[in-house]
MARVO-415034 format. One line per 3 residues: number of its first residue (from 0); their letters; for each residue z negated, x, y negated of N, C-alpha, C. Coordinates in nm, 2 decimals. Atoms other than C-alpha are relative to their C-alpha. Example, Ala and Ser with C-alpha at 12.3 -4.5 7.8 and 13.67 -1.06 7.14 Angstrom:
0> AS> 0.00,0.09,0.12,-0.78,1.23,0.45,0.00,0.09,-0.12  0.00,-0.09,0.11,-0.71,1.37,0.11,-0.08,-0.08,-0.11
//
This chain:
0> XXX> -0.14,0.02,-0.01,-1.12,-1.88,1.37,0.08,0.13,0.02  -0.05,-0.14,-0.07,-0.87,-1.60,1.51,0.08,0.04,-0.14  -0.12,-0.08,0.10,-0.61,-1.42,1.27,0.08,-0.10,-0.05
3> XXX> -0.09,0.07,-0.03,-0.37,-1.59,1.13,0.12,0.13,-0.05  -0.10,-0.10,0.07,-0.02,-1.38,1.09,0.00,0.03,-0.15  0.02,-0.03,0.14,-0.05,-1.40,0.70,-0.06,0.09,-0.03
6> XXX> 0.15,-0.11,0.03,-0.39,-1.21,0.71,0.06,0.11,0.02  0.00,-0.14,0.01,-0.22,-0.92,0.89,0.14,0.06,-0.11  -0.08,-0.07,0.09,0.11,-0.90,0.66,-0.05,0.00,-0.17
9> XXX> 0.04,-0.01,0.14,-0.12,-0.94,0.36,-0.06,0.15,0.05  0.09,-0.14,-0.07,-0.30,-0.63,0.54,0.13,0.08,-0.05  -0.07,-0.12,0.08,0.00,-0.41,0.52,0.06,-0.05,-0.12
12> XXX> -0.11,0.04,0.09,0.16,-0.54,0.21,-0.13,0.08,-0.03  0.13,-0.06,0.11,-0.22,-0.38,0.05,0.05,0.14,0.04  0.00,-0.19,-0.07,-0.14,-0.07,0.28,0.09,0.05,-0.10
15> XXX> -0.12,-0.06,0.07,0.23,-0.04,0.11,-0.08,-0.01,-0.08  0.02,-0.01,0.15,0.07,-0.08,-0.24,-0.08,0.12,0.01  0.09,-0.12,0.01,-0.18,0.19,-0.20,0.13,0.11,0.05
18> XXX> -0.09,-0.13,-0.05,0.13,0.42,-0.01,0.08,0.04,-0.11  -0.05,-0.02,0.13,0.33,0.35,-0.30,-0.08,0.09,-0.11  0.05,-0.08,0.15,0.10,0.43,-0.58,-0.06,0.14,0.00
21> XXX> 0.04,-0.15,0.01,0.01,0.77,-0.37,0.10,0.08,-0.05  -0.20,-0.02,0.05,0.41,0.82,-0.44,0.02,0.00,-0.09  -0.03,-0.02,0.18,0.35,0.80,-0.83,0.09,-0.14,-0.05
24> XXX> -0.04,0.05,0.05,0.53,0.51,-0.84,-0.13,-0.17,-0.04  0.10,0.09,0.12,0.37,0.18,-1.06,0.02,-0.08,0.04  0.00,0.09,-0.08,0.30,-0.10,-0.91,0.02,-0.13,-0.10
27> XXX> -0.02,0.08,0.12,0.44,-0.43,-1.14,-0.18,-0.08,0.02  0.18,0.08,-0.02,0.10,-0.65,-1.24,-0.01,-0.11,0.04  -0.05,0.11,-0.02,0.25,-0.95,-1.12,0.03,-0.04,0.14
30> XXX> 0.00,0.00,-0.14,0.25,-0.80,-0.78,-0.13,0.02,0.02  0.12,-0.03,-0.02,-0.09,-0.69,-0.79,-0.08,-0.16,0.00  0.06,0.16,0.05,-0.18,-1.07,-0.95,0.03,-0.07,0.18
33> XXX> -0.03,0.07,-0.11,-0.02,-1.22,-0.66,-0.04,0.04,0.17  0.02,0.02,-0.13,-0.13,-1.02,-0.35,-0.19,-0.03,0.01  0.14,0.08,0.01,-0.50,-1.16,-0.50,0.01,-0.11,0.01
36> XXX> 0.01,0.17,-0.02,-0.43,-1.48,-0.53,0.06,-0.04,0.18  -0.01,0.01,-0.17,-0.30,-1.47,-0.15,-0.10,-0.01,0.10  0.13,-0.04,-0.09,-0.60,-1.32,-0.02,-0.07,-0.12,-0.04
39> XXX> 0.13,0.16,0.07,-0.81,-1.64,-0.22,0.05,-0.08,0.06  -0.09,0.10,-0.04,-0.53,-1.88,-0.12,-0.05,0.02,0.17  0.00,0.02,-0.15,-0.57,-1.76,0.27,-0.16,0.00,0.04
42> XXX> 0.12,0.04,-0.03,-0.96,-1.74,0.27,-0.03,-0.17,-0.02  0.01,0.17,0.02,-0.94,-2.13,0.08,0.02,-0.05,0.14  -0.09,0.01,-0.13,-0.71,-2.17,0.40,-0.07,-0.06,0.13
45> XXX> 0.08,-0.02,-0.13,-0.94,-2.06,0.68,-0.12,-0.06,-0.04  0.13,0.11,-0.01,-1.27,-2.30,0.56,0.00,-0.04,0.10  0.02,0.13,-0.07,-1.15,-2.58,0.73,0.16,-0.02,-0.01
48> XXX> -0.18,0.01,-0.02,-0.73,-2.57,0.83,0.01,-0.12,0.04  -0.02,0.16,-0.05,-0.79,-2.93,0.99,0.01,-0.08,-0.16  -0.02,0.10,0.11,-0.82,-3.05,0.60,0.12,0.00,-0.07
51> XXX> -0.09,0.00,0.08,-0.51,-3.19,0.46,0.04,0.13,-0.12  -0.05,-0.02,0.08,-0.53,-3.08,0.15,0.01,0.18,-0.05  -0.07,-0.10,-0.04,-0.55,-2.73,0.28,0.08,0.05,0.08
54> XXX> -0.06,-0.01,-0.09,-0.31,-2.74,0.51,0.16,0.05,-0.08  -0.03,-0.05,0.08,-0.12,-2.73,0.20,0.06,0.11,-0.08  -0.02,-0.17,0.07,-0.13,-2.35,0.08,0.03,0.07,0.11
57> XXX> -0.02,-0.13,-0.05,-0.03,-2.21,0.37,0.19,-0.04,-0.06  -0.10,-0.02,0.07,0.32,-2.28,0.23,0.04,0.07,-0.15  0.05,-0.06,0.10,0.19,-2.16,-0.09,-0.03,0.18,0.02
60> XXX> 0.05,-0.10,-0.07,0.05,-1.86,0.11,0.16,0.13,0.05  -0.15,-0.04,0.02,0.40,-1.79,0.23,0.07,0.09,-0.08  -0.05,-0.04,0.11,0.57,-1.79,-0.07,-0.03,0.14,-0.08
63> XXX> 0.04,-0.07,0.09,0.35,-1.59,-0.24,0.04,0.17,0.07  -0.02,-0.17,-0.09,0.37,-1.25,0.06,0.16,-0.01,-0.04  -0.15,-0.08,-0.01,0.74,-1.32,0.06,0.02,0.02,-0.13
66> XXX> -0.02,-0.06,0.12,0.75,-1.27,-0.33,-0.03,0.14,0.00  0.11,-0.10,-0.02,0.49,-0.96,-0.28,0.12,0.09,0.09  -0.06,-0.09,-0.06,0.73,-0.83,0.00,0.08,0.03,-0.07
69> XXX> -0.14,-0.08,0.05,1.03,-0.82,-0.16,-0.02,0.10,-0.13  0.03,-0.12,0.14,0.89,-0.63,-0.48,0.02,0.11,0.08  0.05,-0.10,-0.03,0.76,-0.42,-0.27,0.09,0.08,0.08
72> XXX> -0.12,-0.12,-0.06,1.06,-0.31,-0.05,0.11,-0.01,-0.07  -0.08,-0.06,0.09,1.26,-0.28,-0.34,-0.02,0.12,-0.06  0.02,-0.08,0.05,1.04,-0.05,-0.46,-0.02,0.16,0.13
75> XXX> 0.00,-0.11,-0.17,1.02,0.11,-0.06,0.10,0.04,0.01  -0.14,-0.02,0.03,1.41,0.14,-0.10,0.03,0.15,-0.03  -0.03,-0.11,0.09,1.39,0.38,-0.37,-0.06,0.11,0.04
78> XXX> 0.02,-0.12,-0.02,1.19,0.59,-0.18,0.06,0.05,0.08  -0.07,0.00,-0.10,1.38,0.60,0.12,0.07,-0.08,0.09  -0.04,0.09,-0.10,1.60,0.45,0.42,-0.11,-0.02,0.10
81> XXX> 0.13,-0.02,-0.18,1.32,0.58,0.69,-0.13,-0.07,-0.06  0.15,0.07,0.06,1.05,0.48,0.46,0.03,-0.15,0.01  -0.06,0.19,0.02,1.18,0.10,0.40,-0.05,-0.05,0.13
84> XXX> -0.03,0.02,-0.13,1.28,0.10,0.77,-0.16,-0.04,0.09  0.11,0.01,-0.03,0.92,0.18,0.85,-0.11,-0.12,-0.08  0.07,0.11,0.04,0.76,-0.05,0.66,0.05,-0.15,0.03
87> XXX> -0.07,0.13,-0.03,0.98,-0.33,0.75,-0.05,-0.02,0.15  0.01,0.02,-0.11,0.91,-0.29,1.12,-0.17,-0.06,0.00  0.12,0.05,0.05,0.51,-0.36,1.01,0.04,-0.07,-0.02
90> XXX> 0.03,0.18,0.04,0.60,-0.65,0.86,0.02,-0.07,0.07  -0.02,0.09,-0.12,0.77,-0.78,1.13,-0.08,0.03,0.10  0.14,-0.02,-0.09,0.51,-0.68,1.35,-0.07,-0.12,-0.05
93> XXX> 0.11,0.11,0.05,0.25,-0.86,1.13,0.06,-0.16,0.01  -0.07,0.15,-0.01,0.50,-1.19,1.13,-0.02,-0.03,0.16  -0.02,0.05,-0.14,0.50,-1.22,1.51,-0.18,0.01,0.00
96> XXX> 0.15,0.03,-0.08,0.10,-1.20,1.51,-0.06,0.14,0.02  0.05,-0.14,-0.03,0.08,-0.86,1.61,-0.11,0.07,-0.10  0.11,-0.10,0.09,-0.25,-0.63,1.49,0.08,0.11,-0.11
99> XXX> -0.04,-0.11,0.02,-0.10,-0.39,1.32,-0.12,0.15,-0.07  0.13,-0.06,0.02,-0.43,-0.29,1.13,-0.11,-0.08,0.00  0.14,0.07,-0.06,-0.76,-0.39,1.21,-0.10,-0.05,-0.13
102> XXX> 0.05,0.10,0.14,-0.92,-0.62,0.99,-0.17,0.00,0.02  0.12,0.00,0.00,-1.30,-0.62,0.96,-0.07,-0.15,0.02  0.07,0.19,-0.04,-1.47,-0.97,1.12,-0.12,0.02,-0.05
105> XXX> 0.14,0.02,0.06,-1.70,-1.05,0.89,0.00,-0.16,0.01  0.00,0.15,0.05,-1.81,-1.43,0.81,0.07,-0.03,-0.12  -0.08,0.02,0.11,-1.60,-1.57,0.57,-0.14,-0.04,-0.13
108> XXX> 0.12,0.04,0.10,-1.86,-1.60,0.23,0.12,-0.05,-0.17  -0.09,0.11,0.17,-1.54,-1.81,0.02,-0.09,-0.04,-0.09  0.10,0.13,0.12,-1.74,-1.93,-0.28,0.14,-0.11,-0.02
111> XXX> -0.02,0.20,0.01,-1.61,-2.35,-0.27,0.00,0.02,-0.14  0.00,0.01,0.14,-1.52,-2.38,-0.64,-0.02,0.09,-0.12  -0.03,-0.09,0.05,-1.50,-2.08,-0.78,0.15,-0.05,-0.14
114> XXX> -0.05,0.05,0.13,-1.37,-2.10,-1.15,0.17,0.10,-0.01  -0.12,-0.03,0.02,-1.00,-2.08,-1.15,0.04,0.15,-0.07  -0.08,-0.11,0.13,-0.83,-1.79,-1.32,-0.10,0.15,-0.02
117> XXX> 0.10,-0.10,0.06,-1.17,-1.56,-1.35,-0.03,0.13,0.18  0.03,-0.11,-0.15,-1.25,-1.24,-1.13,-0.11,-0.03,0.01  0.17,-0.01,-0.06,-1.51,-1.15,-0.90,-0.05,0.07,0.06
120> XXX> 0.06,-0.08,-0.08,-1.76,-0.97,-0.80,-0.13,-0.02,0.08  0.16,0.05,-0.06,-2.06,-0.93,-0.54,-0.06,0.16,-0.04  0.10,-0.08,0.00,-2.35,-0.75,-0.61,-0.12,0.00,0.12
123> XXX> 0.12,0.06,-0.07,-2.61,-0.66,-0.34,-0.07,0.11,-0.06  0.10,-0.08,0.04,-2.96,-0.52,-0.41,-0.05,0.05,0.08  0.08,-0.02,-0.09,-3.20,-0.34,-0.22,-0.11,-0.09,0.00
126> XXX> 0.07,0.08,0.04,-3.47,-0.58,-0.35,-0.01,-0.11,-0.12  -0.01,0.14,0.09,-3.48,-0.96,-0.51,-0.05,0.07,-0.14  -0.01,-0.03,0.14,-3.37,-0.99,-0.86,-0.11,-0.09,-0.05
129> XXX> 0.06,0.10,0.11,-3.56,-1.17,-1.13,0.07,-0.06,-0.04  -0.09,0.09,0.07,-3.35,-1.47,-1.21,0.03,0.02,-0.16  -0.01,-0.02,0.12,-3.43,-1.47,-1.54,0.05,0.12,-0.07
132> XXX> -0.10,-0.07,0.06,-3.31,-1.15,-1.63,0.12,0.01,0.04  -0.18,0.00,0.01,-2.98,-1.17,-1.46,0.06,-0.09,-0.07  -0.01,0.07,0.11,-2.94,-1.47,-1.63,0.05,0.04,-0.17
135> XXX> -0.01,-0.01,0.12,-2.99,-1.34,-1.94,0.14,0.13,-0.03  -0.13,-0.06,0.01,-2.73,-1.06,-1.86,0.14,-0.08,0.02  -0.11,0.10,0.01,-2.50,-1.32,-1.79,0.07,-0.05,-0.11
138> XXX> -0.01,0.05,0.09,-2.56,-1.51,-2.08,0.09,0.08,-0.12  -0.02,-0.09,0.05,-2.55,-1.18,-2.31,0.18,0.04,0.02  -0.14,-0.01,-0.03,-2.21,-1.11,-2.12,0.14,-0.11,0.01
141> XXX> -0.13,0.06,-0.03,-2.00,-1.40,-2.10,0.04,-0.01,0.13  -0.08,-0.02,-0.11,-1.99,-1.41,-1.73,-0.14,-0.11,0.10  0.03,0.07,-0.08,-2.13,-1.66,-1.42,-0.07,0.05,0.09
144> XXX> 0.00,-0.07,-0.08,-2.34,-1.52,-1.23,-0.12,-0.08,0.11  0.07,0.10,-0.11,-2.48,-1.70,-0.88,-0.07,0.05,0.07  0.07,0.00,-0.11,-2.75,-1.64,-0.63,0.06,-0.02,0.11
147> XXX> -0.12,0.02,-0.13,-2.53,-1.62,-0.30,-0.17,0.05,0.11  0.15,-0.03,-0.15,-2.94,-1.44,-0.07,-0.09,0.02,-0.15  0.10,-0.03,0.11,-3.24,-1.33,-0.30,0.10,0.11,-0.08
150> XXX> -0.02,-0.13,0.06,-3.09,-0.99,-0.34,0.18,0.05,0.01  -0.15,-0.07,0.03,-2.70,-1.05,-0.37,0.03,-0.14,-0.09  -0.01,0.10,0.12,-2.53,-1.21,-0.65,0.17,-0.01,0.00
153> XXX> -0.11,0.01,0.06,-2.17,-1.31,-0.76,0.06,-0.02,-0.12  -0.06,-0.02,0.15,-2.05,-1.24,-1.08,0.17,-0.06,-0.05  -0.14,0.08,-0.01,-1.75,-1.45,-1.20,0.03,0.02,-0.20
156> XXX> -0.06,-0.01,0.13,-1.56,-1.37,-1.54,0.10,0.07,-0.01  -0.14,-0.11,0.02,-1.27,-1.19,-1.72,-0.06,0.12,0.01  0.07,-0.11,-0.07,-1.27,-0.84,-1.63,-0.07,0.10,-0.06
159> XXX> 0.07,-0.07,0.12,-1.38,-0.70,-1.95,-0.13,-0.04,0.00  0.17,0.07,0.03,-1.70,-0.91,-1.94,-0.08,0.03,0.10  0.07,-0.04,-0.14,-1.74,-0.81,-1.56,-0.05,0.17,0.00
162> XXX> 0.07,-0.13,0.01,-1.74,-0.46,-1.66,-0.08,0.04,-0.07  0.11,-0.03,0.11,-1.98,-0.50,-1.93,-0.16,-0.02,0.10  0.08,0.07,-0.12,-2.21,-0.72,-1.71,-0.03,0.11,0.10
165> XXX> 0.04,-0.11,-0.13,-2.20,-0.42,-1.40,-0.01,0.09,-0.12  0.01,-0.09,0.09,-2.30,-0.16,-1.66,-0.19,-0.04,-0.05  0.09,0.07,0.04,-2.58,-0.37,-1.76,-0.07,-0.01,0.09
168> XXX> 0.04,0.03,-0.12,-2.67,-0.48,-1.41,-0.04,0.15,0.05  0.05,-0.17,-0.07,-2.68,-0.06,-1.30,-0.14,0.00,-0.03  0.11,-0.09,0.04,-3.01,-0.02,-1.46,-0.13,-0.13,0.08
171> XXX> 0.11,0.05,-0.09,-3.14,-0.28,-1.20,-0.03,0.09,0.15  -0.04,-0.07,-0.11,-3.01,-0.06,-0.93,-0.09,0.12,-0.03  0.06,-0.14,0.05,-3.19,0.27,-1.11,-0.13,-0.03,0.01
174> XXX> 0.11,0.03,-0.05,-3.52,0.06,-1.12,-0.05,0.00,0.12  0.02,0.01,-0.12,-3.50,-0.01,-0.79,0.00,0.13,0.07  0.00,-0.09,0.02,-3.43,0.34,-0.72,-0.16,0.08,-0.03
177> XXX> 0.18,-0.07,-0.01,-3.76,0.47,-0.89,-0.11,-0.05,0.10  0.09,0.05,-0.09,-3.94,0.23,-0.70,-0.04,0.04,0.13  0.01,-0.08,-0.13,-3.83,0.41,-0.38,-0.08,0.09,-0.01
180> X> 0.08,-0.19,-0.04,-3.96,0.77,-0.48,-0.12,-0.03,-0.02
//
């Protein structure tokens, strides 16, 4: 499926966040929360846009950038008239469709049911895991963790549990590692 305008003004809306925070200034967490759940909201989206009950969130989808914008050129304001100016004209760019930044065409790999509320991560390996011990890192950690190929995985929990979990998971990556030399 081709672009849809959302994808590219969620594109710069990440740009401004990253320009901003080279600027020192602090990005609220509420803006950060929300231009995640956008990007989920517009991958949900793009599955299957012929189904109802996604047809749905692109209003949802909406909402949420224009929340996201306006933080953000309140906070583009304070830096400047020319700064604002310039980032406004991106946005309207990205609203009419226009590329503005080039987005990476991969295949969409949405995980379908992904557990509300919880982060995520992918892990790939150079070489298949042993179920059983990621498993048991899982277990150990408090965290979900799925077979997506032999040697990539998806890790689903709070983020405290994800960072315990990848800490735990490194010393698969180090085995694998000696195996090479």
């Amino acid at each position: 499926m081709s672009e849809l305008p959302s994808e590219q003004t969620w594109l710069v809306l990440v740009e401004l966040i990253t320009d901003l925070r080279k600027k020192g200034l602090e990005i609220p967490k509420q803006v950060t929360k929300n231009i995640q759940m956008a990007k989920t909201t517009i991958n949900f989206y793009k599955v299957d846009p012929t189904d109802p009950e996604r047809q749905v969130e692109v209003g949802r989808i909406n909402e949420l950038l224009t929340k996201i914008q306006d933080s953000l050129m309140n906070l583009a304001d304070g830096v400047g008239e020319e700064y604002s100016v310039q980032w406004m004209e991106k946005l309207l760019k990205a609203s009419r469709g226009e590329e503005v930044y080039p987005q990476k065409k991969t295949d969409s790999k949405f995980v379908v049911g992904a557990p509300s509320g919880f982060s995520m991560i992918r892990v790939n390996f150079k070489a298949p895991l042993s179920e059983d011990r990621v498993q048991e890192t899982a277990e150990y950690n408090n965290v979900i963790i799925e077979f997506e190929e032999d040697n990539l995985i998806a890790v689903y929990g709070d983020k405290e549990n994800l960072k315990k979990s990848l800490q735990e998971l490194s010393t698969f990556f180090k085995e694998q590692l000696k195996e090479i030399e």
